[in-house]
SEFIZA-3560 file (N, C-alpha, C; in Angstrom, 3 decimals):
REM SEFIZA-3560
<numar><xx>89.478</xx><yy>130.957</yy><zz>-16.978</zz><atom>N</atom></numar>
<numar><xx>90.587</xx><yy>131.796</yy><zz>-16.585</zz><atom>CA</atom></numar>
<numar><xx>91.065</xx><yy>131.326</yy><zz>-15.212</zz><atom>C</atom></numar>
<numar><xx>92.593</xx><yy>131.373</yy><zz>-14.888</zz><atom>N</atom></numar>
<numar><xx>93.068</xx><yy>130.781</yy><zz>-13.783</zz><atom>CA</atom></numar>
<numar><xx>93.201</xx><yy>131.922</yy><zz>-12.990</zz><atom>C</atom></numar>
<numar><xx>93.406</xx><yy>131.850</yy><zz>-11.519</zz><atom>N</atom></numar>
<numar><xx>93.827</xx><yy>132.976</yy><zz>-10.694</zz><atom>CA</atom></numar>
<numar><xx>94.981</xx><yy>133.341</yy><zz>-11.148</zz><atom>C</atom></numar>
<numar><xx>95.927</xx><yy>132.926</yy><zz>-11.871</zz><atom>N</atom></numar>
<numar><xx>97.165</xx><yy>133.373</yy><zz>-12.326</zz><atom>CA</atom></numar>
<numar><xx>96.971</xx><yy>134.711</yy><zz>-13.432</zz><atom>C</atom></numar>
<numar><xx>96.098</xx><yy>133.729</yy><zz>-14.448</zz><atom>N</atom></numar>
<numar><xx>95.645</xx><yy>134.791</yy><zz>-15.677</zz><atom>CA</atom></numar>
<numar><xx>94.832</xx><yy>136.055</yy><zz>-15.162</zz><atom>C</atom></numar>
<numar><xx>94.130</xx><yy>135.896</yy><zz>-14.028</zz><atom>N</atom></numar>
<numar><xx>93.413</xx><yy>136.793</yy><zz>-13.578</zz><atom>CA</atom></numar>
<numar><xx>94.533</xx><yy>137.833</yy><zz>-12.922</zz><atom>C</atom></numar>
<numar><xx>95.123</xx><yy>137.549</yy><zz>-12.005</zz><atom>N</atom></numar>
<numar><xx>96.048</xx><yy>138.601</yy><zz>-11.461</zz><atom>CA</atom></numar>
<numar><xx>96.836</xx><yy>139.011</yy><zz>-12.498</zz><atom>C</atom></numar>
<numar><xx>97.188</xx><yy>138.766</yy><zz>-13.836</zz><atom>N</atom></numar>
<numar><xx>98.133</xx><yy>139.480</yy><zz>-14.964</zz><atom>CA</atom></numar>
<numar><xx>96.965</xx><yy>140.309</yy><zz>-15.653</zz><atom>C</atom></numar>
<numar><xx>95.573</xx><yy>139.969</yy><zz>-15.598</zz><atom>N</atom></numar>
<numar><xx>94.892</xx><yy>141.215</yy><zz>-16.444</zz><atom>CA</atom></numar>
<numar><xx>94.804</xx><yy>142.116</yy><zz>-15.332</zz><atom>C</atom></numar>
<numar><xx>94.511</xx><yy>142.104</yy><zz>-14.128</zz><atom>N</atom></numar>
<numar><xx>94.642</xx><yy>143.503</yy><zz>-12.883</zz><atom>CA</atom></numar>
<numar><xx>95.539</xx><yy>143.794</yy><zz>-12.713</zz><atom>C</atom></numar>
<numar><xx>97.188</xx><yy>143.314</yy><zz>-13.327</zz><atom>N</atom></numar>
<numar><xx>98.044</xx><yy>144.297</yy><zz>-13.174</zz><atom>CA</atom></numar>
<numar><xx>97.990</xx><yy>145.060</yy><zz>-14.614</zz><atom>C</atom></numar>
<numar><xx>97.626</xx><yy>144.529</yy><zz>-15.605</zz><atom>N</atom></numar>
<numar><xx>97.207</xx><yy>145.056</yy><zz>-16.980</zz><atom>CA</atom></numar>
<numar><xx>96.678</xx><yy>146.488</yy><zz>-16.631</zz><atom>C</atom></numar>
<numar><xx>95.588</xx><yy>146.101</yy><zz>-16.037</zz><atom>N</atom></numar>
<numar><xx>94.272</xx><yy>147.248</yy><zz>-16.376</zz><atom>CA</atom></numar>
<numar><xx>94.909</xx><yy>148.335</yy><zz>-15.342</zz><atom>C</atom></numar>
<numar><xx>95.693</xx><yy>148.142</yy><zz>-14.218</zz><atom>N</atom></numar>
<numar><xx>95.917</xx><yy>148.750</yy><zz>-13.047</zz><atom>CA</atom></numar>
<numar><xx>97.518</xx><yy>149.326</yy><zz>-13.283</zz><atom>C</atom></numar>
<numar><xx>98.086</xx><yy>149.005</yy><zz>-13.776</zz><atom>N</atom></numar>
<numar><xx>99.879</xx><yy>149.108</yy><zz>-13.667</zz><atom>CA</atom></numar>
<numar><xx>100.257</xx><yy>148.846</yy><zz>-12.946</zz><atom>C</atom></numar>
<numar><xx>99.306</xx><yy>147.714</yy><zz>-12.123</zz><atom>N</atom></numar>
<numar><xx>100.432</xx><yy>147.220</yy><zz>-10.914</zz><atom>CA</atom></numar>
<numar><xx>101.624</xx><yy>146.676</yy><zz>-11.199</zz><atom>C</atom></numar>
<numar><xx>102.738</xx><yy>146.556</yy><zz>-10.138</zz><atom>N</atom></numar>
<numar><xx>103.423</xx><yy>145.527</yy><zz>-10.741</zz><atom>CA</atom></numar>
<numar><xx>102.391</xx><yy>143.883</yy><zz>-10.886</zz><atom>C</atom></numar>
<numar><xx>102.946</xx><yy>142.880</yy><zz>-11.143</zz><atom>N</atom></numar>
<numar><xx>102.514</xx><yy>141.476</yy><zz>-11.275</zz><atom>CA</atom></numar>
<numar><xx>102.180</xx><yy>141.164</yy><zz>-9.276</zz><atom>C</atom></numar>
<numar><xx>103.041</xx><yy>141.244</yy><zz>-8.811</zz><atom>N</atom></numar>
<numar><xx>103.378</xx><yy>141.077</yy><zz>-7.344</zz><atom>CA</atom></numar>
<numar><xx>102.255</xx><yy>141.271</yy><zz>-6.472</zz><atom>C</atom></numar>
<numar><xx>101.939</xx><yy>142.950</yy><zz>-6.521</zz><atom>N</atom></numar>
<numar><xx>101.191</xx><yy>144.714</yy><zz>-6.280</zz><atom>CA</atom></numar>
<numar><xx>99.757</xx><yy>144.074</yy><zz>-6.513</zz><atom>C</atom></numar>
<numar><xx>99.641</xx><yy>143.291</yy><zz>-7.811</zz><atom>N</atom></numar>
<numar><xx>98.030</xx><yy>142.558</yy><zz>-8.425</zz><atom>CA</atom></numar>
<numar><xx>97.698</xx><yy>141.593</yy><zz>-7.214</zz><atom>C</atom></numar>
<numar><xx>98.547</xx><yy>140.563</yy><zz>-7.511</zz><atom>N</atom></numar>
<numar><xx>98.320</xx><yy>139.078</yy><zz>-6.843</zz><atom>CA</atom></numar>
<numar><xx>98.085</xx><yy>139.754</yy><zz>-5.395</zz><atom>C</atom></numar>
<numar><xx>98.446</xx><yy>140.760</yy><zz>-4.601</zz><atom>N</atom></numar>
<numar><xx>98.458</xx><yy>140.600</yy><zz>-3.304</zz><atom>CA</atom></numar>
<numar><xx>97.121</xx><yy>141.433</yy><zz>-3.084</zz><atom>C</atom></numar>
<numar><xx>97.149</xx><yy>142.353</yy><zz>-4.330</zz><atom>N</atom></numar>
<numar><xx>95.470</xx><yy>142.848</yy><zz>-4.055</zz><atom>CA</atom></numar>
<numar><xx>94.419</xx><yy>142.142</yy><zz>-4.597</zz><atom>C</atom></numar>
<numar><xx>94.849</xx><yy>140.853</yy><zz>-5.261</zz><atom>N</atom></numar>
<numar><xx>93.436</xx><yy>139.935</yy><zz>-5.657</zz><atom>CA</atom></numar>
<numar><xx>93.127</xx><yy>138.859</yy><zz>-4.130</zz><atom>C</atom></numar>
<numar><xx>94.499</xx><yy>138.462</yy><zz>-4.018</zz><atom>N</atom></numar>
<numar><xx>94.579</xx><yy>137.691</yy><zz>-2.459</zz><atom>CA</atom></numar>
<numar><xx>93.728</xx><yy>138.504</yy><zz>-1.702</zz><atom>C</atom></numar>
<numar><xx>93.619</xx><yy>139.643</yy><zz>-0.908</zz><atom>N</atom></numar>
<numar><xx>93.211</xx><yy>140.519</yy><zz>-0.132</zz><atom>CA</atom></numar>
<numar><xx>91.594</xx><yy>140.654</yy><zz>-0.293</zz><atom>C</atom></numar>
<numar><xx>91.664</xx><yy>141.008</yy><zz>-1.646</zz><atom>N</atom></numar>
<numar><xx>89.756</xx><yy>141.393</yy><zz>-2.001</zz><atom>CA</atom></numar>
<numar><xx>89.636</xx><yy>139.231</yy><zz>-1.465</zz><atom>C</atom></numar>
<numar><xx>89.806</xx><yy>138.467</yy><zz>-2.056</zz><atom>N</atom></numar>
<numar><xx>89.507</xx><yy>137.370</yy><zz>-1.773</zz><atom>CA</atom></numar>
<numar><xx>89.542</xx><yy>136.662</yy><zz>-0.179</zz><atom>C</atom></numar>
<numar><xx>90.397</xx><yy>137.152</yy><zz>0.378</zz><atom>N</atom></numar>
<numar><xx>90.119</xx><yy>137.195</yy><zz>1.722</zz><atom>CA</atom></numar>
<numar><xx>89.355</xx><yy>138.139</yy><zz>2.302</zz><atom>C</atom></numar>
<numar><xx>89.377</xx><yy>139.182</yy><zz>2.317</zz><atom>N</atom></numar>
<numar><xx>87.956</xx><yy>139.798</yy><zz>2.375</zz><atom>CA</atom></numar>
<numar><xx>86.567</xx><yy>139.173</yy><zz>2.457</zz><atom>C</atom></numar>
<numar><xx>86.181</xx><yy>138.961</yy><zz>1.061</zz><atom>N</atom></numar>
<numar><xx>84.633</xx><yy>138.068</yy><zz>1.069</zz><atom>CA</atom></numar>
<numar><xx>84.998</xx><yy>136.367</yy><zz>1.516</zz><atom>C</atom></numar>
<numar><xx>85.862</xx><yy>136.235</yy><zz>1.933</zz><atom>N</atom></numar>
<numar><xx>86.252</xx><yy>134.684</yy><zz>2.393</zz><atom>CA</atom></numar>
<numar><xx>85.707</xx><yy>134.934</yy><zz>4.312</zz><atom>C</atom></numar>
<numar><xx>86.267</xx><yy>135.739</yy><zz>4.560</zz><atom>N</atom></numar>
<numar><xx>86.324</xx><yy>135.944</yy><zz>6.159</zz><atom>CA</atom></numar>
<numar><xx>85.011</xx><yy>136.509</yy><zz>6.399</zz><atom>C</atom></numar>
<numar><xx>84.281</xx><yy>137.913</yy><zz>5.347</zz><atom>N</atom></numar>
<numar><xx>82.843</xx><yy>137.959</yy><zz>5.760</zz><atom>CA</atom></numar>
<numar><xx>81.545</xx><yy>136.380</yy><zz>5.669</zz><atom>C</atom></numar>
<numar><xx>82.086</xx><yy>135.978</yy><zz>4.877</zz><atom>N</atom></numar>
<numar><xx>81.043</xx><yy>134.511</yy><zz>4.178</zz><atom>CA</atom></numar>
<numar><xx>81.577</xx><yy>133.846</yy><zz>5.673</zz><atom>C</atom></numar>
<numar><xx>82.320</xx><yy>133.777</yy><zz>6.413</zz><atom>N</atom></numar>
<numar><xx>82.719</xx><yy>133.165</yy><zz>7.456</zz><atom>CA</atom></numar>
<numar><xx>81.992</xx><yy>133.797</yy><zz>8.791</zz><atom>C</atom></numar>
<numar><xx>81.566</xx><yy>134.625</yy><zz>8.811</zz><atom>N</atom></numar>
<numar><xx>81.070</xx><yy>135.134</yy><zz>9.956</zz><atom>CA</atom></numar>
<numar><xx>79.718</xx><yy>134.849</yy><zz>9.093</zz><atom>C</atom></numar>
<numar><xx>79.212</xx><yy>134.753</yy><zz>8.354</zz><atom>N</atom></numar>
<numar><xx>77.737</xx><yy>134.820</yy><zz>8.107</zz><atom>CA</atom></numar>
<numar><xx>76.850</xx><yy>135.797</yy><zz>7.491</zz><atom>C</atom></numar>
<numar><xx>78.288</xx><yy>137.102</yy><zz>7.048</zz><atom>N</atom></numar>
<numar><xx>77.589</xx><yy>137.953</yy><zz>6.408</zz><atom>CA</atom></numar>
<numar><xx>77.282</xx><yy>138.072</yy><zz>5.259</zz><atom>C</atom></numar>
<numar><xx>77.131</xx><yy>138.927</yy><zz>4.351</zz><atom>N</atom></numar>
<numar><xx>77.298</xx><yy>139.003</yy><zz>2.616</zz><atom>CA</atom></numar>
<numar><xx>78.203</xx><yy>140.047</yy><zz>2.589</zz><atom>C</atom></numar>
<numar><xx>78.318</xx><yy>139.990</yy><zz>1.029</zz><atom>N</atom></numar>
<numar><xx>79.668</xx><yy>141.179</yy><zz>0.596</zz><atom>CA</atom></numar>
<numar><xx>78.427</xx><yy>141.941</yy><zz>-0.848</zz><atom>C</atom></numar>
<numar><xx>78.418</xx><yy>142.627</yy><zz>-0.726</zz><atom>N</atom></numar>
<numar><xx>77.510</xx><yy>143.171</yy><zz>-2.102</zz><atom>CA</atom></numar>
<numar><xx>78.118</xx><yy>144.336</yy><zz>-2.979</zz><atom>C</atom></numar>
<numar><xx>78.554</xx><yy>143.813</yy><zz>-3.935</zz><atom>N</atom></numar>
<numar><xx>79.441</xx><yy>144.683</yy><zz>-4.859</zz><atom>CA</atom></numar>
<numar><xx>78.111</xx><yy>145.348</yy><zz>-5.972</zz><atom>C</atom></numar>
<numar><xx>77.693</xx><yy>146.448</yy><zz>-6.026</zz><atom>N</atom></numar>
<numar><xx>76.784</xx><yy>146.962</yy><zz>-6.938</zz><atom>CA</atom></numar>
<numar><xx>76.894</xx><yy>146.888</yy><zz>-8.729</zz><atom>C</atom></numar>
<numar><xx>75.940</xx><yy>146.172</yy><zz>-8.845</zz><atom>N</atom></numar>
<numar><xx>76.236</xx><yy>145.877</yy><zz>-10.564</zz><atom>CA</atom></numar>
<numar><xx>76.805</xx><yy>144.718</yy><zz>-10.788</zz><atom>C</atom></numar>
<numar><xx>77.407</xx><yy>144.255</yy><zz>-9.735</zz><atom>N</atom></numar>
<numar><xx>78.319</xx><yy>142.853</yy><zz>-10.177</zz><atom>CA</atom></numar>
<numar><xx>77.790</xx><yy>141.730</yy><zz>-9.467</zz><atom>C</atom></numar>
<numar><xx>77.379</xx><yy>141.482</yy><zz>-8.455</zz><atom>N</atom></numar>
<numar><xx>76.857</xx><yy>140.699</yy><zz>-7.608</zz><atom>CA</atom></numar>
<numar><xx>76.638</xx><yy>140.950</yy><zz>-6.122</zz><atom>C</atom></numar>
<numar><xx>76.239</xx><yy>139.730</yy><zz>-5.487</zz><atom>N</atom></numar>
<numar><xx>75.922</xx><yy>139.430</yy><zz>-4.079</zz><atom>CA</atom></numar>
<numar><xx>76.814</xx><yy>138.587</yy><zz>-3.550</zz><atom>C</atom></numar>
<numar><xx>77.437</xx><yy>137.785</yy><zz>-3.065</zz><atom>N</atom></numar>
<numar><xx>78.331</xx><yy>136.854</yy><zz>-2.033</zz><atom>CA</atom></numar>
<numar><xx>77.229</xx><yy>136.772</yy><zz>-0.977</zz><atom>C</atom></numar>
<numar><xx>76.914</xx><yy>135.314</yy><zz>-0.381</zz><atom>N</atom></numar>
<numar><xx>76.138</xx><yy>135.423</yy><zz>0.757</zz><atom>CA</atom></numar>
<numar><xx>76.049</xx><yy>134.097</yy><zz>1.131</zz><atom>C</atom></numar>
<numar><xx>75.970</xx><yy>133.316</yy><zz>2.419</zz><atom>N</atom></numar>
<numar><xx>76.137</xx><yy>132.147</yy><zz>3.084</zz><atom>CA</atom></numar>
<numar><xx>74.210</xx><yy>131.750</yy><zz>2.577</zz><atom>C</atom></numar>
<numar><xx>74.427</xx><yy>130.745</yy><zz>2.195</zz><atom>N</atom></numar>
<numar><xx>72.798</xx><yy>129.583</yy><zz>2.236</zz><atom>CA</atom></numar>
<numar><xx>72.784</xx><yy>128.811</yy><zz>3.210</zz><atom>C</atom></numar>
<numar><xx>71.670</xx><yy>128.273</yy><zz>3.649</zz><atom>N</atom></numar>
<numar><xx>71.325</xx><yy>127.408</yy><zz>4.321</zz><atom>CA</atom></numar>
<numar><xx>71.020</xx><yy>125.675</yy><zz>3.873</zz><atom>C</atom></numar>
<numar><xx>71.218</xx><yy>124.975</yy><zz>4.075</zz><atom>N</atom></numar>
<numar><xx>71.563</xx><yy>123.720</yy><zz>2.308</zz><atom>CA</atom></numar>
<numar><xx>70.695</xx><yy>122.530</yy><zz>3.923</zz><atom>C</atom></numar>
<numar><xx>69.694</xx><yy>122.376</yy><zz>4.028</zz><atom>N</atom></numar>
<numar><xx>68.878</xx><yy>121.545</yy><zz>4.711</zz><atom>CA</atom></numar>
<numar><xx>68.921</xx><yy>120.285</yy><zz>5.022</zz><atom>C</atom></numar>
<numar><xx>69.281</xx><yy>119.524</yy><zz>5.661</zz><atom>N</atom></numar>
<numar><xx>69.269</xx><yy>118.023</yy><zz>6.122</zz><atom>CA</atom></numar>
<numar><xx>68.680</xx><yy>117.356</yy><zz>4.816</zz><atom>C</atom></numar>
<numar><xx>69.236</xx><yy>116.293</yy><zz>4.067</zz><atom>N</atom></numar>
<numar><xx>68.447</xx><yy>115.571</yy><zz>3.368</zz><atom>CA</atom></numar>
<numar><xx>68.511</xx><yy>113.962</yy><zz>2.870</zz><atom>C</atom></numar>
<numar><xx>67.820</xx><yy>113.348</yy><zz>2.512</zz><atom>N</atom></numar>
<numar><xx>68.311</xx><yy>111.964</yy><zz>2.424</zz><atom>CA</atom></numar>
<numar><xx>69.254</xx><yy>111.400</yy><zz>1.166</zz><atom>C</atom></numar>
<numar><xx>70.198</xx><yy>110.601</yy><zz>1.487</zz><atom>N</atom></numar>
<numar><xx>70.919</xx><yy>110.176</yy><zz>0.356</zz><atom>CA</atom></numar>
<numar><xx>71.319</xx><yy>108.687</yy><zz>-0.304</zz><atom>C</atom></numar>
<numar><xx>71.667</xx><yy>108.517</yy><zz>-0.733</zz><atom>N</atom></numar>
<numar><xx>72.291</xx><yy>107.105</yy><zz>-1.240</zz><atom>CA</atom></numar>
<numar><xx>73.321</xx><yy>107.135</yy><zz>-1.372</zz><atom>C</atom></numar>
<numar><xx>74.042</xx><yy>105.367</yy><zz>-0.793</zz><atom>N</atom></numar>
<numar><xx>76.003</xx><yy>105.073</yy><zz>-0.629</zz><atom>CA</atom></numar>
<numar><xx>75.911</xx><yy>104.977</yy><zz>-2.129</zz><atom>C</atom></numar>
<numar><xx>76.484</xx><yy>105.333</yy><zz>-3.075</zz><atom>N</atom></numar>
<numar><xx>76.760</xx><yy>104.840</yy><zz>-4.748</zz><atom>CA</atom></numar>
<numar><xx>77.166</xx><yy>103.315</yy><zz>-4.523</zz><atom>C</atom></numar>
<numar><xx>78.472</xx><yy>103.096</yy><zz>-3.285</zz><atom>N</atom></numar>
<numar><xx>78.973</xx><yy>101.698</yy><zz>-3.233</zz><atom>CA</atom></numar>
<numar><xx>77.755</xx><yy>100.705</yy><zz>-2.857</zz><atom>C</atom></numar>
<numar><xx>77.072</xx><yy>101.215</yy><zz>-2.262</zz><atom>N</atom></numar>
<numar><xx>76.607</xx><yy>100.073</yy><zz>-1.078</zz><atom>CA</atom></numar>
<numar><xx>75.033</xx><yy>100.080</yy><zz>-1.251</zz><atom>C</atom></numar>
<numar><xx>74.595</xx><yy>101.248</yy><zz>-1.977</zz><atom>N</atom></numar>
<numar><xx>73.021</xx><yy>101.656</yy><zz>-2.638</zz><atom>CA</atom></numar>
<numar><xx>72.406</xx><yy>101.692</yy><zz>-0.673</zz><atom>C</atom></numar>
<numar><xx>73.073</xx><yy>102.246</yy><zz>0.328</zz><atom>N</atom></numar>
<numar><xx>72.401</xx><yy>101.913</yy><zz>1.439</zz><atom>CA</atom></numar>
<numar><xx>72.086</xx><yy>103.598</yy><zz>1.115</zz><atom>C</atom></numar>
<numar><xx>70.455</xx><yy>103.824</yy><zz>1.835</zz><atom>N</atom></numar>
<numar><xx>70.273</xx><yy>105.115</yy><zz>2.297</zz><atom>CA</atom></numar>
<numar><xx>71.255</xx><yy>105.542</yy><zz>3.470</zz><atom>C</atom></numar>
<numar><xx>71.312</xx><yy>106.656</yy><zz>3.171</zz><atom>N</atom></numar>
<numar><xx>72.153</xx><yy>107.604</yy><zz>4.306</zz><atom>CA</atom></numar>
<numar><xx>71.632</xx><yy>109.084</yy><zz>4.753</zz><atom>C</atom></numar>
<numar><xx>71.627</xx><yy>109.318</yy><zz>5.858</zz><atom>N</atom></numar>
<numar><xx>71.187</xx><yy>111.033</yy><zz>6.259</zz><atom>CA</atom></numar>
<numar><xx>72.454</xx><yy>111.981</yy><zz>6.150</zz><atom>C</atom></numar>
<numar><xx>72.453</xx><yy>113.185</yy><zz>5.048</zz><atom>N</atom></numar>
<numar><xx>73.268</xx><yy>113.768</yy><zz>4.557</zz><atom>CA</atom></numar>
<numar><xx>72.661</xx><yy>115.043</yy><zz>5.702</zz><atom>C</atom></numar>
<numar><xx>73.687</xx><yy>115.746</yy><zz>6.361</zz><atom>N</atom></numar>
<numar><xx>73.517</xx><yy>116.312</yy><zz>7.309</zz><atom>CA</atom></numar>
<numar><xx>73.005</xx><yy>118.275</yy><zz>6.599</zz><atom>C</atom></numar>
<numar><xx>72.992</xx><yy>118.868</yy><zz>7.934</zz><atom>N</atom></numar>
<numar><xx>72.582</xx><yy>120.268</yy><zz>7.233</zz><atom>CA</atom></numar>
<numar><xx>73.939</xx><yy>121.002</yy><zz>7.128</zz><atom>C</atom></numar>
<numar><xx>73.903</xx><yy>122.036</yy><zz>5.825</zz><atom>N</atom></numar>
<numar><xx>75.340</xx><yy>122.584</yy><zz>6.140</zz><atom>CA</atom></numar>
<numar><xx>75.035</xx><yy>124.636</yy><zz>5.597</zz><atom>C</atom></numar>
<numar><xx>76.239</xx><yy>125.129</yy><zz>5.970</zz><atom>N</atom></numar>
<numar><xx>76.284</xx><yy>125.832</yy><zz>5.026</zz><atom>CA</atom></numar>
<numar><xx>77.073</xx><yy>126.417</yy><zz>3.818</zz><atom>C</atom></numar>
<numar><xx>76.351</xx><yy>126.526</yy><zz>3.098</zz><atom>N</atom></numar>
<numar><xx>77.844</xx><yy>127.136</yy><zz>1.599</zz><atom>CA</atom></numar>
<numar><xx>77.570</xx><yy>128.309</yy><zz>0.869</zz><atom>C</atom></numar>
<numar><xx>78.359</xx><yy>128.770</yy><zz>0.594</zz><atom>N</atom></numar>
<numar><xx>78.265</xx><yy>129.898</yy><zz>0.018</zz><atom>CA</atom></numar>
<numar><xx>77.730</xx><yy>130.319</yy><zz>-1.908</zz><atom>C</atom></numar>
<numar><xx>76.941</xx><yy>131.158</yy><zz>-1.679</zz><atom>N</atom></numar>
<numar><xx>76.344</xx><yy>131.094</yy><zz>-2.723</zz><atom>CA</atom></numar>
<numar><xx>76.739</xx><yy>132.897</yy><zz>-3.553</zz><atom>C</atom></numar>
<numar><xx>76.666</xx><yy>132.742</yy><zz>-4.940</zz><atom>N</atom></numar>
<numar><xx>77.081</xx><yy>133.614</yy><zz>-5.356</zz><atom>CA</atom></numar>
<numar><xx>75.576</xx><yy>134.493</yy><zz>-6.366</zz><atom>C</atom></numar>
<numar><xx>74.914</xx><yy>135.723</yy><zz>-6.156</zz><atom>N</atom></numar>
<numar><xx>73.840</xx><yy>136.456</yy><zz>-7.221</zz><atom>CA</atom></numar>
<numar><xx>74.775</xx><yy>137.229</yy><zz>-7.908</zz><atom>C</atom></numar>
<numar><xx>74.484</xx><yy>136.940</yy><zz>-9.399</zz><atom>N</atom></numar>
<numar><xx>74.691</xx><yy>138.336</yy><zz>-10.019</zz><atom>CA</atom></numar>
<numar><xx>74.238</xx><yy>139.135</yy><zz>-10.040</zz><atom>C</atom></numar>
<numar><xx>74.495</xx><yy>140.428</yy><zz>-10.499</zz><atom>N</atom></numar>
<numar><xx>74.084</xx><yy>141.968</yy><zz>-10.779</zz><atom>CA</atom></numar>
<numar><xx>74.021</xx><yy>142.120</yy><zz>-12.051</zz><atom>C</atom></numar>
<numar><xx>72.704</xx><yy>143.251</yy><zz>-12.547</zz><atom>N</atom></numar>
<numar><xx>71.953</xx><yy>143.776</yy><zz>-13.430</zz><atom>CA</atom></numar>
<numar><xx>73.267</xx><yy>144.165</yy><zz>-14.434</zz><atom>C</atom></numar>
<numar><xx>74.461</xx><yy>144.544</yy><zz>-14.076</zz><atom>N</atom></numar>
<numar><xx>75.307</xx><yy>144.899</yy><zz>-14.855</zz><atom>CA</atom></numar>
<numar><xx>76.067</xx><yy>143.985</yy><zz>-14.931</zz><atom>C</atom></numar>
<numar><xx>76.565</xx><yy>143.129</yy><zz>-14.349</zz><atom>N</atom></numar>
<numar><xx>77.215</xx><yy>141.716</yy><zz>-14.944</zz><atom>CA</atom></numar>
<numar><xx>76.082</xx><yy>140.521</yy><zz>-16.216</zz><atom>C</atom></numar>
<numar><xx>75.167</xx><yy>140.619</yy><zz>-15.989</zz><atom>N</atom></numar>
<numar><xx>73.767</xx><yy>139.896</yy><zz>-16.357</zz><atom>CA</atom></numar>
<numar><xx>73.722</xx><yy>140.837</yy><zz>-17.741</zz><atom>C</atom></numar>
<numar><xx>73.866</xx><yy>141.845</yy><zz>-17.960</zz><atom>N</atom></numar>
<numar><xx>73.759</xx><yy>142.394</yy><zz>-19.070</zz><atom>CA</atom></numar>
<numar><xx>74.942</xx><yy>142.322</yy><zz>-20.056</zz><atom>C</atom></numar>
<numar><xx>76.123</xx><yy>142.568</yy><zz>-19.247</zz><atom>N</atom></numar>
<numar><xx>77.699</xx><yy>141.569</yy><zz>-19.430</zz><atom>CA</atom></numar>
<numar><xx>78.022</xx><yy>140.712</yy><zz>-20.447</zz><atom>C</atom></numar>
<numar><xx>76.842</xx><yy>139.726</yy><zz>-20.081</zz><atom>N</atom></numar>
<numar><xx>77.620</xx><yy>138.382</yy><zz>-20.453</zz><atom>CA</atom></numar>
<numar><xx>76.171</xx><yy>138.066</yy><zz>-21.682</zz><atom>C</atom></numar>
<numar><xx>75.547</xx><yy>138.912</yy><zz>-21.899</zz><atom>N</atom></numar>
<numar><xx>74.079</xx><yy>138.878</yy><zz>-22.882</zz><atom>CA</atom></numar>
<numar><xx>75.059</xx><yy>139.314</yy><zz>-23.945</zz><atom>C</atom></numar>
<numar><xx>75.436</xx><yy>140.397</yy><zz>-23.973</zz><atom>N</atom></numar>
<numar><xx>76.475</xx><yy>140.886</yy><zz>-25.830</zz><atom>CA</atom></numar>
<numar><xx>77.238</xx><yy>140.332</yy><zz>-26.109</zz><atom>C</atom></numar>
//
């Protein structure tokens, strides 16, 4: 599903207009964009977790050049589901 298709089923389910959707899917998405940016989590009950990882210094290989390389430490964002999404996608 595209963010497009997604904002036409939340104006579906919601009566938003089409417009009214997109600017409240933008919003919730900036939302957990700007907390994951400070370092926090977002925890929606039943549906999941949002939360920054820690991804550790590690060694790598050039594909071109087969030279080892040190792939640095970073962080990215990682997504848990919830007991009610997890049960969701089982039926």
């Amino acid at each position: 599903m595209t963010k497009s298709e997604f904002v036409d089923h939340v104006a579906n389910r919601t009566g938003l207009a089409r417009k009214d959707a997109g600017q409240a899917v933008d919003a919730a998405l900036g939302v957990i964009e700007d907390a994951l940016a400070q370092g926090g989590e977002v925890v929606l009950t039943g549906f999941g977790k949002f939360h920054v990882a820690e991804r550790g210094a590690r060694h790598g290989v050039n594909p071109r050049t087969g030279e080892a390389i040190e792939i640095g430490a970073t962080r990215i964002p990682r997504f848990t589901s919830g007991s009610a999404l997890k049960k969701a996608v089982r039926r």
